[in-house]
C-alpha positions as CSV (number, residue, x, y, z in Angstrom):
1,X,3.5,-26.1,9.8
2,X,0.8,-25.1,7.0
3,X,-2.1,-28.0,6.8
4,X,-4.1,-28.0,3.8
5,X,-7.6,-28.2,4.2
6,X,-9.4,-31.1,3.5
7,X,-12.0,-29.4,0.9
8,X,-8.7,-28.0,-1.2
9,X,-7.7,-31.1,-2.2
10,X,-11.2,-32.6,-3.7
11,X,-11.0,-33.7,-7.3
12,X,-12.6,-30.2,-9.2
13,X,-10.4,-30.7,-11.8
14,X,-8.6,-33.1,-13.9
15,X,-5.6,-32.6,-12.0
16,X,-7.0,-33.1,-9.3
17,X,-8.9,-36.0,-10.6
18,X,-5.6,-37.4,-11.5
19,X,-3.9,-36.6,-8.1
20,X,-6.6,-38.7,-6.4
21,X,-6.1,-41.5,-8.6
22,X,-2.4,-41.9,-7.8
23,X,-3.4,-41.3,-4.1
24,X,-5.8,-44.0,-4.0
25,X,-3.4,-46.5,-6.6
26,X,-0.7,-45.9,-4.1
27,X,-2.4,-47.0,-1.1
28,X,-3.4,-50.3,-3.2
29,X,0.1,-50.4,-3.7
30,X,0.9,-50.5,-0.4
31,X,-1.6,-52.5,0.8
32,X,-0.9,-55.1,-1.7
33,X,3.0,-54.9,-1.4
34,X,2.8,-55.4,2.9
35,X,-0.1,-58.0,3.1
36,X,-2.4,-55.2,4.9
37,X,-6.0,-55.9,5.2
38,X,-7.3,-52.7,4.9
39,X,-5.5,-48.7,4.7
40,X,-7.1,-45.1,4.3
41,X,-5.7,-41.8,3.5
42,X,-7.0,-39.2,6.0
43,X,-6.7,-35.5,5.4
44,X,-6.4,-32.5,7.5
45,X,-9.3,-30.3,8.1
46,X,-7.2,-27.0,9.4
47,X,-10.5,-25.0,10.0
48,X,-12.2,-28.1,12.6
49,X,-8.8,-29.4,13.1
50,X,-9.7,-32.6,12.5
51,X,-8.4,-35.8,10.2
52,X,-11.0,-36.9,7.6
53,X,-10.7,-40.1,5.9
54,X,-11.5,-39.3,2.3
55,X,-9.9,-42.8,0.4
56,X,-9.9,-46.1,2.4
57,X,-9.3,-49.7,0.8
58,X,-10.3,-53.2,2.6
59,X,-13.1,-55.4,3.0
60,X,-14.4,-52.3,5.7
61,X,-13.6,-49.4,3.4
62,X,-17.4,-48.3,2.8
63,X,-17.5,-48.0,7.2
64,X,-14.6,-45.6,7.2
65,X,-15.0,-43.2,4.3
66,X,-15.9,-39.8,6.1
67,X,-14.9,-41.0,9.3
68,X,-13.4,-37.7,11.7
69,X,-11.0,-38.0,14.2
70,X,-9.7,-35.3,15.9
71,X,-6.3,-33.6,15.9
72,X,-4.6,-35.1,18.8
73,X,-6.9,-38.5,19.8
74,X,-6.5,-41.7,18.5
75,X,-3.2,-43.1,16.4
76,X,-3.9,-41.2,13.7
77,X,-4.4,-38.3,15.4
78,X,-1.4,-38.3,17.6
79,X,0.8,-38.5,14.4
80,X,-1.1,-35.5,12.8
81,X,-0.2,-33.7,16.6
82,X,3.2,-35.0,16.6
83,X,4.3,-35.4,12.7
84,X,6.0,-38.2,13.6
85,X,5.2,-42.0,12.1
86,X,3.9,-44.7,14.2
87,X,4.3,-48.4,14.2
88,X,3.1,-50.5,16.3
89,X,3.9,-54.2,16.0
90,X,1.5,-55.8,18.5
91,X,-1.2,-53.6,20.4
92,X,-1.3,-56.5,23.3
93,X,1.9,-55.8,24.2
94,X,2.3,-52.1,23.5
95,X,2.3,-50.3,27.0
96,X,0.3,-47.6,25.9
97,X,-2.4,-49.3,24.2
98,X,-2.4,-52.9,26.0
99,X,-6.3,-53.5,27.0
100,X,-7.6,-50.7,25.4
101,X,-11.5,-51.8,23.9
102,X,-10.8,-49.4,21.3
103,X,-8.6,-51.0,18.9
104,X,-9.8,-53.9,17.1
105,X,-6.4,-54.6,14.8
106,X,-3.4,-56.5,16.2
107,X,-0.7,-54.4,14.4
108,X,-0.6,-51.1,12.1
109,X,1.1,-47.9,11.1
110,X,0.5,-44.3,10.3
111,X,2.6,-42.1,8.7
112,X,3.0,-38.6,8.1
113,X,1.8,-37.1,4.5
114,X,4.3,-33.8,4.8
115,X,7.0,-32.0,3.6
116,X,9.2,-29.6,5.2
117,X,6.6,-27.0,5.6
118,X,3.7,-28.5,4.8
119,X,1.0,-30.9,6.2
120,X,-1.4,-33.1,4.2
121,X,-2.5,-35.7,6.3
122,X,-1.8,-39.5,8.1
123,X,-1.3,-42.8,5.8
124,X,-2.7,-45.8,7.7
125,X,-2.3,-49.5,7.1
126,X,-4.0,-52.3,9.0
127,X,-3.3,-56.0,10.2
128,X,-1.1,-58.6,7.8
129,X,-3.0,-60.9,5.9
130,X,-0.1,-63.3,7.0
131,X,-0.6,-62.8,10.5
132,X,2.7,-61.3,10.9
133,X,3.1,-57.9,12.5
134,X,4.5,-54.7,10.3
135,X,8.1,-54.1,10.9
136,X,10.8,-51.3,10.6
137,X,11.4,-51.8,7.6
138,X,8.0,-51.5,6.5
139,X,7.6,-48.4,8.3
140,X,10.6,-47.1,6.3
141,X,9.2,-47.9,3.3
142,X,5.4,-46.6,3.4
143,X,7.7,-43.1,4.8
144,X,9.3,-42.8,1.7
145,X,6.1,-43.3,-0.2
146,X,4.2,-41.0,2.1
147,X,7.1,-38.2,1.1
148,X,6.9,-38.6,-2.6
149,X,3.0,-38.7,-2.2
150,X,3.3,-35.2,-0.3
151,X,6.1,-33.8,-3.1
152,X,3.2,-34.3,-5.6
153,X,0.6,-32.6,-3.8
154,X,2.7,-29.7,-2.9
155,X,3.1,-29.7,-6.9
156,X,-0.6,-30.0,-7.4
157,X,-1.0,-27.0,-5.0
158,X,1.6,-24.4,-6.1
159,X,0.5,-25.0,-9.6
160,X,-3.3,-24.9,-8.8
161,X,-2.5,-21.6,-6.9
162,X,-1.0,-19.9,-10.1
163,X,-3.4,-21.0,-12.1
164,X,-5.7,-19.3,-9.4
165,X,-4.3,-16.3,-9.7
166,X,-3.9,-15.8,-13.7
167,X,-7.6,-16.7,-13.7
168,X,-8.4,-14.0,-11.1
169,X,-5.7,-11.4,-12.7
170,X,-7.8,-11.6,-16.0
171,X,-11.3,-11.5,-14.2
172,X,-10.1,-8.4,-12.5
173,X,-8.2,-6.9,-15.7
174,X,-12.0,-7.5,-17.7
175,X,-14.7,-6.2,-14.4
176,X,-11.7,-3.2,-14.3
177,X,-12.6,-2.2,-18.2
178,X,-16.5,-2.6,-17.2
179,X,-16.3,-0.7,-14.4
180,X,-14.8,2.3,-15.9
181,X,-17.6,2.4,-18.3
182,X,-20.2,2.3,-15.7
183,X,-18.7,4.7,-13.9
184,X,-19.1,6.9,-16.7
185,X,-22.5,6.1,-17.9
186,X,-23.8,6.5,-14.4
187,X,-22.3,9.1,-12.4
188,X,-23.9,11.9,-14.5
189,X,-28.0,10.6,-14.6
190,X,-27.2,9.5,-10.8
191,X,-26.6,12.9,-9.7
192,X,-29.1,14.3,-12.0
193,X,-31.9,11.9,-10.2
194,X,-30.0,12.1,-6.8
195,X,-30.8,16.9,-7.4
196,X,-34.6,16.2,-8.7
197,X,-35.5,13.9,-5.8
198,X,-34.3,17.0,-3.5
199,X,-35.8,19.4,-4.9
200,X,-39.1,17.1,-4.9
201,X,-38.7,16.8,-1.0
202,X,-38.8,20.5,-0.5
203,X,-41.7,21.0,-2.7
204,X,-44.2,18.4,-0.8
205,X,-46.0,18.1,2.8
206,X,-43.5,16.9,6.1
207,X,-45.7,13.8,6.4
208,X,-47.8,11.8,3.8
209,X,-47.3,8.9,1.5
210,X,-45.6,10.9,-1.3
211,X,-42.9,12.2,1.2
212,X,-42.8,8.8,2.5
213,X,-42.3,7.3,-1.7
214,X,-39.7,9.9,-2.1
215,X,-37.8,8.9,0.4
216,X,-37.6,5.7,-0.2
217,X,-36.5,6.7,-4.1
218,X,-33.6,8.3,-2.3
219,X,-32.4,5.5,-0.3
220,X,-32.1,3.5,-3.5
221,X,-30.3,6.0,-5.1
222,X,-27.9,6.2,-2.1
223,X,-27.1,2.6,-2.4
224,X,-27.1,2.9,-6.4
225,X,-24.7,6.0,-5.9
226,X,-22.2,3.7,-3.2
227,X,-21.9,1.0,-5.7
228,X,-20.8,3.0,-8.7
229,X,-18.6,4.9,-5.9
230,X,-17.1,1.2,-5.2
231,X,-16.8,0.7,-8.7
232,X,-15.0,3.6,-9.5
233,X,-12.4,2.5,-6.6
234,X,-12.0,-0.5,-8.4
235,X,-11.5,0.3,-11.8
236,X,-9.0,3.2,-10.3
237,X,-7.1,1.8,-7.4
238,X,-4.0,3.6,-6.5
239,X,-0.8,2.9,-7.2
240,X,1.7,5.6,-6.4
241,X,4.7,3.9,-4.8
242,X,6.0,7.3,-4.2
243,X,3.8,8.2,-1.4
244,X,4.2,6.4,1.9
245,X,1.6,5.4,4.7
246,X,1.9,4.1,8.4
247,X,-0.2,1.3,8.7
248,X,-1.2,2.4,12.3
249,X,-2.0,5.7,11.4
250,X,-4.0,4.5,8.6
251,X,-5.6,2.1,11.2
252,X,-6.5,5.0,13.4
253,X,-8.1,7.1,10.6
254,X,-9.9,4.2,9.1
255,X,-11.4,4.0,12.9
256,X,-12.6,7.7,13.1
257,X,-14.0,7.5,9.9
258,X,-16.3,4.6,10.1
259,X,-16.7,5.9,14.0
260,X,-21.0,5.9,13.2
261,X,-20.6,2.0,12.5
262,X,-18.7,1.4,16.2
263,X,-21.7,2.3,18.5
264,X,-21.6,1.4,22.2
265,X,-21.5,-2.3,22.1
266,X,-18.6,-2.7,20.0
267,X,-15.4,-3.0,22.0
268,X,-12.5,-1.9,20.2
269,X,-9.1,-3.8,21.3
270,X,-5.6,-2.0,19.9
271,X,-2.5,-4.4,19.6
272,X,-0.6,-1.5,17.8
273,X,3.0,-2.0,17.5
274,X,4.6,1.1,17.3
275,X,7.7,2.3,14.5
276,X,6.7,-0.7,12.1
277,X,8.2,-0.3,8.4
278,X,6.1,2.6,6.2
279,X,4.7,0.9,3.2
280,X,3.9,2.1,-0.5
281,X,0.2,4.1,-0.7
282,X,-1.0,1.0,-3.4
283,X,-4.3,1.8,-1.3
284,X,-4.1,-0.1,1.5
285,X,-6.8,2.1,3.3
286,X,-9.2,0.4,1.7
287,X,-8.4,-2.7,2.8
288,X,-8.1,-1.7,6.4
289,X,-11.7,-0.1,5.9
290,X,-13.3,-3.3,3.9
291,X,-12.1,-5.1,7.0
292,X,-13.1,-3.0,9.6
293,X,-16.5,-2.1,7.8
294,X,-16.9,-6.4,7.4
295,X,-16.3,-6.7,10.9
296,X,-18.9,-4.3,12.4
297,X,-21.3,-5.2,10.0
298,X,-20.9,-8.8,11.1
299,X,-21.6,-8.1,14.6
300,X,-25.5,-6.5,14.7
301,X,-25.4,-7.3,18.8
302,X,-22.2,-6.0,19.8
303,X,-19.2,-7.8,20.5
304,X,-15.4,-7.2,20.3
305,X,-13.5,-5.8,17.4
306,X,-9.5,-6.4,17.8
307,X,-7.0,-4.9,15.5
308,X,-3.4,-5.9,16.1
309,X,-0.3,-5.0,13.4
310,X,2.8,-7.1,14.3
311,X,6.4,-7.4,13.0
312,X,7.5,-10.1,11.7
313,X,10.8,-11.6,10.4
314,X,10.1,-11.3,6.3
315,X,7.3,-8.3,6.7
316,X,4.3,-7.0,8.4
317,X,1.5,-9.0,9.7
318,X,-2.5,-7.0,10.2
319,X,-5.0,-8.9,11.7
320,X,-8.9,-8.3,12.4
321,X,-10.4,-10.1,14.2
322,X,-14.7,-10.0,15.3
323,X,-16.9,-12.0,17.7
324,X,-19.7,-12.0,15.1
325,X,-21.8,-14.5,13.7
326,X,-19.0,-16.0,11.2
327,X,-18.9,-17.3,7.9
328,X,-19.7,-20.7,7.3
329,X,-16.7,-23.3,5.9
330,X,-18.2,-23.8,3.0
331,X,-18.7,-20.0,1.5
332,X,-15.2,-19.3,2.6
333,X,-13.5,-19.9,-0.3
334,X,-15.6,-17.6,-2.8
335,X,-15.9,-14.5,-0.7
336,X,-12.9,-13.2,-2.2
337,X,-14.9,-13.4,-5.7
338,X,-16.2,-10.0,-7.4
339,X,-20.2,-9.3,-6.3
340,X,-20.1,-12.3,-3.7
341,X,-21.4,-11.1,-0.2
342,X,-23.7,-12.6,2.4
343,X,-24.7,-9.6,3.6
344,X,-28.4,-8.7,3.2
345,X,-29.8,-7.0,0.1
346,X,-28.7,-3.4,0.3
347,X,-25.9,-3.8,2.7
348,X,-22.9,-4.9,0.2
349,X,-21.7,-4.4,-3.0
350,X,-19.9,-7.8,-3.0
351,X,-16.8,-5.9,-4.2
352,X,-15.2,-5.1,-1.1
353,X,-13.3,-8.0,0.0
354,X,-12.4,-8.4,-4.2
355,X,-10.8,-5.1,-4.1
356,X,-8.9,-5.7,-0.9
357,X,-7.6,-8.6,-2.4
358,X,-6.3,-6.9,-5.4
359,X,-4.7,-3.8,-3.6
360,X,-2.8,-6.8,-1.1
361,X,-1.6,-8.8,-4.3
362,X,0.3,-5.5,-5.2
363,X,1.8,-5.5,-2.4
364,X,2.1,-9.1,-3.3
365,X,1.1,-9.9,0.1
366,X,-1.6,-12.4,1.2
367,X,-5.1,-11.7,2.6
368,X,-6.4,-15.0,4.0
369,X,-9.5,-16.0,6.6
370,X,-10.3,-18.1,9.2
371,X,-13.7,-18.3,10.5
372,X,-16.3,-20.2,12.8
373,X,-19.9,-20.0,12.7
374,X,-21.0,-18.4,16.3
375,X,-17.5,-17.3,17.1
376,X,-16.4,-15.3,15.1
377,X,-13.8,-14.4,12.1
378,X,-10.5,-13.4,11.6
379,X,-8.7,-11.8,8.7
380,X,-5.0,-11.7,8.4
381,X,-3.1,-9.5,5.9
382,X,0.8,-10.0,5.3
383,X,2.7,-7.6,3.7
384,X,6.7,-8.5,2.8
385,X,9.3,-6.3,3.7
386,X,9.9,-3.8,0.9
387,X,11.5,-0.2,0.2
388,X,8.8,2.3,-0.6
């Protein structure tokens, strides 16, 4: 099952404003409705794999907002393992968690926040005012609410994700226009500089400061000349379903042509599988050389660069994967944007991952990440089955 990150779901708009009010009116609800003392709504982190609690109600609320618990300990995280609800009428004579220091309450429940293929998070409620214990048919009943509460959210999140991608659609549809016009005003004065400053290297001494001034010159215009080159990729990116590519032949190629950027400590793992399906030339080169380029740029020291392509039941899945120094949680999100990079000055346009993202929504495939600071990143593109 998909979980949805923790940091996806925080009120940044004013449906999402909105969706947190129900969330947090509901578990008042519920609270009120079974005689709990207190309850909290705990969301799934999928990146540290871990529940956080993000709206709590009771006299303790304040002590549990932000509390983490990780997939698989405790109640709560047992049910986000399992996906199954919990009830637990008495702790002191439950035979798992008699004598246990660790729980304070006398009775409580969690509850699954999911639909069918996806996974939000746990519902908890705490103790009867009464001094009763919950029952089964309290358990049934904060189920049902825990479904309809996860039927909104998937709502919230299929309509958040096309609004997404109108918003990115026109962004790219507008940088497209400027970039053509760029393009066109720089290429010629580039090359025209790019001639002169040659010509001015043949014409002074092998060593001095001028030599040493022009040469710098050049290296600017090098990166000035890549970025209108980048541009011009993006305001022209192929589309000719007509031609066909392998994807592990355009693997290899994309391999032997960045061979300068794998020197000796990078270890290049192949997880090729052969006679996958050939797919349209929408320029999915690029992509395999935005990632591969990413990942040996991410790895100054060395470490291991593993490519594997896989079939899978509705398409093709890509993955690369580095050992590098990773990108941190809170970046991930926005390095998809146009001009974003976190790469040093002079080392990225910004537009590589952007385009990459454009030529796989052609496809209309997905290009997604997962990453850990000090271990390492992974990107996976999936592309559906289609005839070319």
């Amino acid at each position: 099952m998909k979980a949805l990150p923790a940091l996806e779901m925080s009120p940044q708009t004013e449906m999402h404003q909105q969706m947190q009010e129900l969330l947090e009116a509901s578990l008042r609800g519920l609270q009120k409705i079974l005689n709990a003392q207190e309850g909290s709504l705990c969301w799934m982190n999928i990146s540290t794999q871990e529940l956080i609690v993000t709206i709590a109600v009771g006299p303790r609320a304040a002590s549990y907002l932000g509390h983490r618990q990780p997939i698989g300990q405790g109640a709560a995280g047992q049910v986000a393992l399992n996906r199954q609800p919990l009830l637990v009428k008495d702790v002191a004579t439950n035979r798992v968690l008699a004598g246990r220091d660790t729980y304070r309450t006398r009775s409580f429940l969690c509850v699954p926040i999911q639909t069918l293929t996806e996974f939000y998070g746990v519902l908890n409620l705490t103790d009867k005012t009464t001094d009763e214990t919950f029952t089964e048919s309290d358990l049934e009943h904060v189920t049902r609410v825990a479904g309809q509460l996860a039927t909104a959210l998937s709502a919230v999140r299929r309509t958040d994700t096309l609004q997404r991608q109108v918003e990115m659609s026109e962004k790219f549809s507008a940088i497209g226009r400027i970039a053509a016009g760029l393009v066109h005003e720089l290429s010629n004065p580039l090359d025209a500089v790019n001639r002169y400053a040659n010509l001015m290297l043949g014409l002074v001494p092998a060593e001095g400061h001028l030599r040493d001034y022009l040469l710098q010159i050049k290296a600017g215009l090098n990166r000035m000349t890549t970025t209108v080159r980048t541009l011009g990729h993006f305001a022209r990116l192929p589309s000719d379903h007509r031609l066909v590519l392998s994807i592990n032949q355009t693997i290899e190629e994309a391999l032997q042509d960045l061979g300068m950027l794998l020197y000796p400590q990078i270890k290049v793992i192949r997880l090729l599988v052969p006679n996958l399906p050939r797919i349209p030339d929408y320029g999915f080169s690029q992509v395999v050389t935005n990632l591969i380029k990413n990942a040996c740029d991410a790895m100054p020291s060395g470490g291991t660069l593993t490519i594997r392509t896989e079939a899978t039941k509705t398409g093709v899945l890509l993955t690369v994967s580095d050992t590098g120094v990773g990108i941190p949680e809170s970046l991930q999100s926005a390095i998809f944007e146009p001009f974003f990079t976190t790469k040093i000055p002079g080392r990225g346009t910004g537009l590589g991952l952007a385009i990459s993202q454009e030529i796989v929504n052609r496809y209309q495939g997905t290009l997604s990440v997962k990453s850990e600071v000090g271990r390492g990143t992974t990107f996976s593109v999936t592309l559906p089955l289609r005839t070319p």
